[in-house]
Backbone bond lengths (Angstrom), bond angles and torsions (degrees), N, CA, C in turn:
res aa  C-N    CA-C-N  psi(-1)  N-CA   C-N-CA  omega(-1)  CA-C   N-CA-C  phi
1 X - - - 1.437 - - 1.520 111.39 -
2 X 1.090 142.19 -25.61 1.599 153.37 -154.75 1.529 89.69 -103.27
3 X 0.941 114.16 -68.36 1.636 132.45 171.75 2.054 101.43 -31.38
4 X 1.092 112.52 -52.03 1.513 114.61 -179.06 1.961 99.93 -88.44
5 X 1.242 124.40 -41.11 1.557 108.68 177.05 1.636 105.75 -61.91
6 X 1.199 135.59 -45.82 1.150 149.24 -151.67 2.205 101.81 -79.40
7 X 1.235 97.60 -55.55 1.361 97.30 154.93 1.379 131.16 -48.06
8 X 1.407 115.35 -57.19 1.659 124.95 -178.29 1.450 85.53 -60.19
9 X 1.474 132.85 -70.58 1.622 121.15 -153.38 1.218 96.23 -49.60
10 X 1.713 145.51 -45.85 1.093 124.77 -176.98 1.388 142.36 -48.91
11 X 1.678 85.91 -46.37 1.521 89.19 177.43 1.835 105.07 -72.93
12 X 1.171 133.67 -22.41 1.516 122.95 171.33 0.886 106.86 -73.69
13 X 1.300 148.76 -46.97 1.297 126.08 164.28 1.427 125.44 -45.93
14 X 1.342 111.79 -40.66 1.536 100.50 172.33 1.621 119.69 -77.07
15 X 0.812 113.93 -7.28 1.760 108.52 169.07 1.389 104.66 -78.40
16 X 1.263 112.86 -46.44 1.831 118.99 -161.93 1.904 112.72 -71.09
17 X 1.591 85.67 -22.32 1.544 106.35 169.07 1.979 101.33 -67.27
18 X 0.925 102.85 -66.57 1.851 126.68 -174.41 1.411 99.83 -52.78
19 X 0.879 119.98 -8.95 1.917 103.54 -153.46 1.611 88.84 -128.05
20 X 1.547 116.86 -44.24 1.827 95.36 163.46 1.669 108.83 -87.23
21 X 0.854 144.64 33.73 1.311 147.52 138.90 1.385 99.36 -56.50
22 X 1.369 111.32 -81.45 1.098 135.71 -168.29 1.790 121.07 -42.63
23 X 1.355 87.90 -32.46 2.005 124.73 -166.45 1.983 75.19 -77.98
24 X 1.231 117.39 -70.09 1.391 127.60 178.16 1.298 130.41 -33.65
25 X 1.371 99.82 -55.07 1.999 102.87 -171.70 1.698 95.59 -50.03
26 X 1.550 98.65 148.33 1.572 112.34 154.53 1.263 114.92 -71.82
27 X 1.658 109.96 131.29 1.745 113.29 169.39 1.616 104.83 -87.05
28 X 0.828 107.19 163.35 1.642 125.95 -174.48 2.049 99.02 -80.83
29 X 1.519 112.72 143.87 1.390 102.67 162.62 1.208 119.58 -67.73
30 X 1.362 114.03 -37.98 1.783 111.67 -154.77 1.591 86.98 -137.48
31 X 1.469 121.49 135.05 1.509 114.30 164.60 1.583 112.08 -68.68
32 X 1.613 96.91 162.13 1.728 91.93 173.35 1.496 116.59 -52.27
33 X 1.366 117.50 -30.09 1.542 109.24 -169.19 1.848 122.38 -62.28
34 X 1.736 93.37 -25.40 1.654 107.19 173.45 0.964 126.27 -120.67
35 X 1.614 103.33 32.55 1.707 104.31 161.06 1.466 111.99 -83.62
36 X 1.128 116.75 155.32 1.106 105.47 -171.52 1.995 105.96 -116.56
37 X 1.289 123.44 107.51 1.501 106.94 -178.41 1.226 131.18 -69.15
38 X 1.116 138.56 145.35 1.713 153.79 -176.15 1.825 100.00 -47.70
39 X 1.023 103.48 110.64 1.555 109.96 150.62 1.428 132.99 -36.56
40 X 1.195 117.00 104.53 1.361 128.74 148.04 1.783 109.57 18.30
41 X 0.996 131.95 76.37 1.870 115.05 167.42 1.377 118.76 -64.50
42 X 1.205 127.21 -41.74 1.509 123.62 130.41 1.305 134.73 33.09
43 X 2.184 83.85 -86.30 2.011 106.26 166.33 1.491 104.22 -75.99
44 X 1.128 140.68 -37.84 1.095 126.46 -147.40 1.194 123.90 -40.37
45 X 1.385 121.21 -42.54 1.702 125.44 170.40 1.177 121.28 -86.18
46 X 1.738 121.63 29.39 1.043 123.58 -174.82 1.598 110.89 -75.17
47 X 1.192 134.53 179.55 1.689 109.87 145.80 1.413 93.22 -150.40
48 X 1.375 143.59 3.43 1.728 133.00 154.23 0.811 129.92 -86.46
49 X 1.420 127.61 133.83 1.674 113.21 -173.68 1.260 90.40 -142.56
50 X 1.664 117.10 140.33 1.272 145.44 153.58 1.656 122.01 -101.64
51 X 1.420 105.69 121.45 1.087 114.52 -159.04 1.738 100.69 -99.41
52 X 1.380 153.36 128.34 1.073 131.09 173.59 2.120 89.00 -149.24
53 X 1.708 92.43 -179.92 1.296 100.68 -174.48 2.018 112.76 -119.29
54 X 1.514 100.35 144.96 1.610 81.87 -167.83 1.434 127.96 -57.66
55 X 1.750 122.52 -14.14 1.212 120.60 157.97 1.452 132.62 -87.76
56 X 1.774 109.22 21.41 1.519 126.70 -161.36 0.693 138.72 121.24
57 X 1.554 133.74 161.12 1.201 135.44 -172.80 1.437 116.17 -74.41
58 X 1.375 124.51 160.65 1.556 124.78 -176.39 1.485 98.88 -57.24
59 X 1.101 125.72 -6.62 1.591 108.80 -166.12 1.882 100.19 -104.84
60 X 1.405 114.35 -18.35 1.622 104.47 173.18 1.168 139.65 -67.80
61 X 1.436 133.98 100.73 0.859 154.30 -120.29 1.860 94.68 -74.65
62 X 1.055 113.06 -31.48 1.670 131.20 173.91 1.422 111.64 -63.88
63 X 0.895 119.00 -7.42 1.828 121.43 -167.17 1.710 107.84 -80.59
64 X 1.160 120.67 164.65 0.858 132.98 -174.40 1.945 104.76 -97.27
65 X 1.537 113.67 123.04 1.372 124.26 179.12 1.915 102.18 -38.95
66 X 1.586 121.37 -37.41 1.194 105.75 -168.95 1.914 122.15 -91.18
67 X 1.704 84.68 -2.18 1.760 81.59 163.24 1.084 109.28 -109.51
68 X 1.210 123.59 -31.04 2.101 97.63 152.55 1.054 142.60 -34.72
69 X 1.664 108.26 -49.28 1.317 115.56 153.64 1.509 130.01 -44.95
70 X 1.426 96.28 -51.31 2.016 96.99 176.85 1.377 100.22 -73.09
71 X 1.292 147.41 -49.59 1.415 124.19 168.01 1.216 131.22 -34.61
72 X 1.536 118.80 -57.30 1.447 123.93 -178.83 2.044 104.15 -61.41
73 X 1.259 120.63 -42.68 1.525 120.74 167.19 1.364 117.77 -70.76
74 X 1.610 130.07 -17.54 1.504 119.63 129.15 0.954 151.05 -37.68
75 X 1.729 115.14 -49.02 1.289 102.91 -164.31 2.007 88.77 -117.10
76 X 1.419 113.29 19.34 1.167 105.05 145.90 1.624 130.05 -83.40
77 X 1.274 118.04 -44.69 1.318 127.85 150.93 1.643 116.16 -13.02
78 X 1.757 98.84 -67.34 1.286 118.29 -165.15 1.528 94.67 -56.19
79 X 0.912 115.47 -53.69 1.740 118.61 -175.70 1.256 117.86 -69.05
80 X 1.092 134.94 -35.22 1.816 128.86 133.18 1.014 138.88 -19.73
81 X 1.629 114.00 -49.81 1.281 129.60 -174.70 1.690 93.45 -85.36
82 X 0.912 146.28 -34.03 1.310 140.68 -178.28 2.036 108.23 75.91
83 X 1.295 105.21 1.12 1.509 92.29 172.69 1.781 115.22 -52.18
84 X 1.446 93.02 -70.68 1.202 105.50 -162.74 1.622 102.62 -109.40
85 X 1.681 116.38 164.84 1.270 131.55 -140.93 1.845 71.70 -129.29
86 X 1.536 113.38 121.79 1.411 128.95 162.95 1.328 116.63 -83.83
87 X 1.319 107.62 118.09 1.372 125.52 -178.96 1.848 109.93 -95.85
88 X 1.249 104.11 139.80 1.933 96.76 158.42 1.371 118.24 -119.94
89 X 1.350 131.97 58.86 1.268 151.27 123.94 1.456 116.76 -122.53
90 X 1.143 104.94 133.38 1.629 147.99 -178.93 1.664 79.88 -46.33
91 X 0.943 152.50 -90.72 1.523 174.12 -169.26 1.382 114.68 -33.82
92 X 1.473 116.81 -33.10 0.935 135.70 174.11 1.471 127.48 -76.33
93 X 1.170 99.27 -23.67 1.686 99.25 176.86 1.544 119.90 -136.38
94 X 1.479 104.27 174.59 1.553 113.04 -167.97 1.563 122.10 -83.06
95 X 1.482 91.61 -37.43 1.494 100.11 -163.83 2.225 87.03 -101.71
96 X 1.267 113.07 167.53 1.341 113.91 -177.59 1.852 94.91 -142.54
97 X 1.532 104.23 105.94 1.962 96.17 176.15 1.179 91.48 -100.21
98 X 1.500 105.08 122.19 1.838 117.11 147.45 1.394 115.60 -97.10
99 X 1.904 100.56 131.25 1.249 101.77 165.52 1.461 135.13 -121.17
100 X 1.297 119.97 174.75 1.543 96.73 168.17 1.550 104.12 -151.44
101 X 1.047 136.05 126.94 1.647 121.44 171.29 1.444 110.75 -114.15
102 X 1.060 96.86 141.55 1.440 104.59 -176.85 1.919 121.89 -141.49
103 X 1.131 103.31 168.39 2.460 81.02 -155.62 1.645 91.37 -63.36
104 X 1.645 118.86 -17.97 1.263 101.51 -156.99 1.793 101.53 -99.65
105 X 1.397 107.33 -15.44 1.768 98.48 -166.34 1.235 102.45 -162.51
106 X 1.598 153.53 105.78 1.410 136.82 138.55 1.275 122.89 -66.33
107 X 1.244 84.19 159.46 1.973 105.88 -175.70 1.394 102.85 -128.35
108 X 1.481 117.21 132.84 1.523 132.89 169.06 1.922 97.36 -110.73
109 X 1.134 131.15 98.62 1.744 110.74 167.37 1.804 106.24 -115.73
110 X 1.138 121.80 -176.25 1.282 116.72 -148.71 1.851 91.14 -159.64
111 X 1.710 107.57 119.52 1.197 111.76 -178.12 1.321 103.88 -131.00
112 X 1.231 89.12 153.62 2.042 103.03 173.52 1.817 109.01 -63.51
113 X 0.874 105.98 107.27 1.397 112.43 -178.20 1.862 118.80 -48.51
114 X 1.416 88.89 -45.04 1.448 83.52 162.86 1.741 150.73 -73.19
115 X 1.404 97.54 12.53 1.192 115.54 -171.61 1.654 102.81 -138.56
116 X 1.174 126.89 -9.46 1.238 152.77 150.23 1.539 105.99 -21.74
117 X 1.188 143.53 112.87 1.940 120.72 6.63 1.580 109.03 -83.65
118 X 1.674 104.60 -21.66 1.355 106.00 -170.86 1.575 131.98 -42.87
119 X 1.199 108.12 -23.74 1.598 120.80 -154.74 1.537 105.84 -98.28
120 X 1.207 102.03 169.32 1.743 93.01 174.44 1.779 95.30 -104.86
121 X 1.083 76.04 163.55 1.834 87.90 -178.09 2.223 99.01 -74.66
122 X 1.676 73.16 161.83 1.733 88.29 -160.94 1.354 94.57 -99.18
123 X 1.623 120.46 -26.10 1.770 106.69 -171.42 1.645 92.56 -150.19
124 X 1.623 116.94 140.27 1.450 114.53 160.24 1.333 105.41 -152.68
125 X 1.357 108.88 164.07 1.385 109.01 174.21 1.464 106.05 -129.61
126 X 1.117 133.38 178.46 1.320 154.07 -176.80 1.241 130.70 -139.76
127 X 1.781 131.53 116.10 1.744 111.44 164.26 1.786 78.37 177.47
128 X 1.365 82.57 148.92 1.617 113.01 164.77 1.145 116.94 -40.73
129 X 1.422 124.58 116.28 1.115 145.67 146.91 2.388 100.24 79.39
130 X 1.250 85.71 31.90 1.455 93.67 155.57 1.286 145.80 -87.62
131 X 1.126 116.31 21.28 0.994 127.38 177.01 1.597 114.66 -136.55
132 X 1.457 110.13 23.85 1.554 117.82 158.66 1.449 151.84 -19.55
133 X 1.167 125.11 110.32 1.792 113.21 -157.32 1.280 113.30 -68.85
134 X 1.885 127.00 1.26 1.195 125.73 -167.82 1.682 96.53 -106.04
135 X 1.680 107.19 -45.45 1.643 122.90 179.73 1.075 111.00 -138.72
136 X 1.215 148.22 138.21 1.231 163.32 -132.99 1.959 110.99 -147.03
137 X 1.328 97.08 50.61 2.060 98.63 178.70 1.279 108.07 -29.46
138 X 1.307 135.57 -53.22 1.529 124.83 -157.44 1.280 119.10 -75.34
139 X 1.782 96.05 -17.12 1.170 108.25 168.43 1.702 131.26 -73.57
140 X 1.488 112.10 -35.00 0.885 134.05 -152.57 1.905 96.31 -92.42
141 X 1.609 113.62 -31.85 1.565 132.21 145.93 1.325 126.74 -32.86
142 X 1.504 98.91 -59.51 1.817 114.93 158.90 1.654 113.37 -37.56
143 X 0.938 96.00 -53.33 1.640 109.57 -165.07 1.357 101.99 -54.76
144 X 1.850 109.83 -79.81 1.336 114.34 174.05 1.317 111.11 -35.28
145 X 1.466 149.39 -85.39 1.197 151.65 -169.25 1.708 104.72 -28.70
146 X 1.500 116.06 -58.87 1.059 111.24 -175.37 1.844 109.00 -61.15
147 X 1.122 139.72 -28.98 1.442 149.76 -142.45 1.963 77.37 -105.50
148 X 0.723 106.69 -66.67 2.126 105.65 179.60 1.563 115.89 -35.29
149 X 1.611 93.33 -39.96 1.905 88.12 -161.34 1.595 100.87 -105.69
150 X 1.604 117.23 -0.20 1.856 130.77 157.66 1.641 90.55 -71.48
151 X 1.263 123.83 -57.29 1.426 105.19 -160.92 1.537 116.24 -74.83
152 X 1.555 119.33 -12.31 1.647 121.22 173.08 1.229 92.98 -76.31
């Protein structure tokens, strides 16, 4: 009988041990997926932006219907927001948005135009179905980030 109380207390103690551990750890504020990173200072004085997609421009006939779509809801955005002035030559502008949507994940990233294709991009974000033809989140991410690193 001692042999079976002495067991059970163990194992309750070890849960009650496990479970305020657990009660303990720090949670995170924001998961990685909705943090949002600091904008480029870089772009900040940019004011052209070319919007294109990583398999082409809206105009290649090879492209996929859903990065046309996120382009054309890019560089409408962009023209909403009134930052920057949308260009359609590559040459023409400072900032370079590549996009891509896809059912499982879009990507908005953001390159120095002048170093454009060579360079890696300076800012992107990622998440399902961000790049929407009604609202555009990654877009709306852009914004904030850019509005954070104007006010430092």
């Amino acid at each position: 009988m001692k042999k079976r109380i002495s067991f059970a207390a163990l194992i309750a103690g070890g849960i009650l041990l496990l479970a305020s551990l657990a009660w303990a750890a720090p949670t995170p504020s924001k998961t990685v997926a909705q943090s949002v990173p600091p904008f480029p200072g870089t772009l900040v004085n940019a004011r052209y932006v070319y919007v294109t997609s990583y398999d082409g421009d809206q105009f290649n006939v090879n492209l996929l219907p859903e990065d046309r779509e996120a382009i054309g809801t890019v560089q409408d955005a962009m023209q909403k927001w009134g930052k920057f002035t949308v260009v359609y030559q590559p040459g023409q502008a400072d900032i370079v948005i590549m996009v891509m949507s896809r059912p499982t994940e879009d990507v908005l990233a953001l390159y120095d135009a002048h170093g454009w294709p060579r360079n890696e991009y300076l800012w992107r974000m990622l998440g399902r179905g961000g790049l929407q033809n009604a609202e555009a989140p990654l877009v709306t991410d852009m914004e904030k980030a850019f509005d954070q690193t104007v006010k430092k």
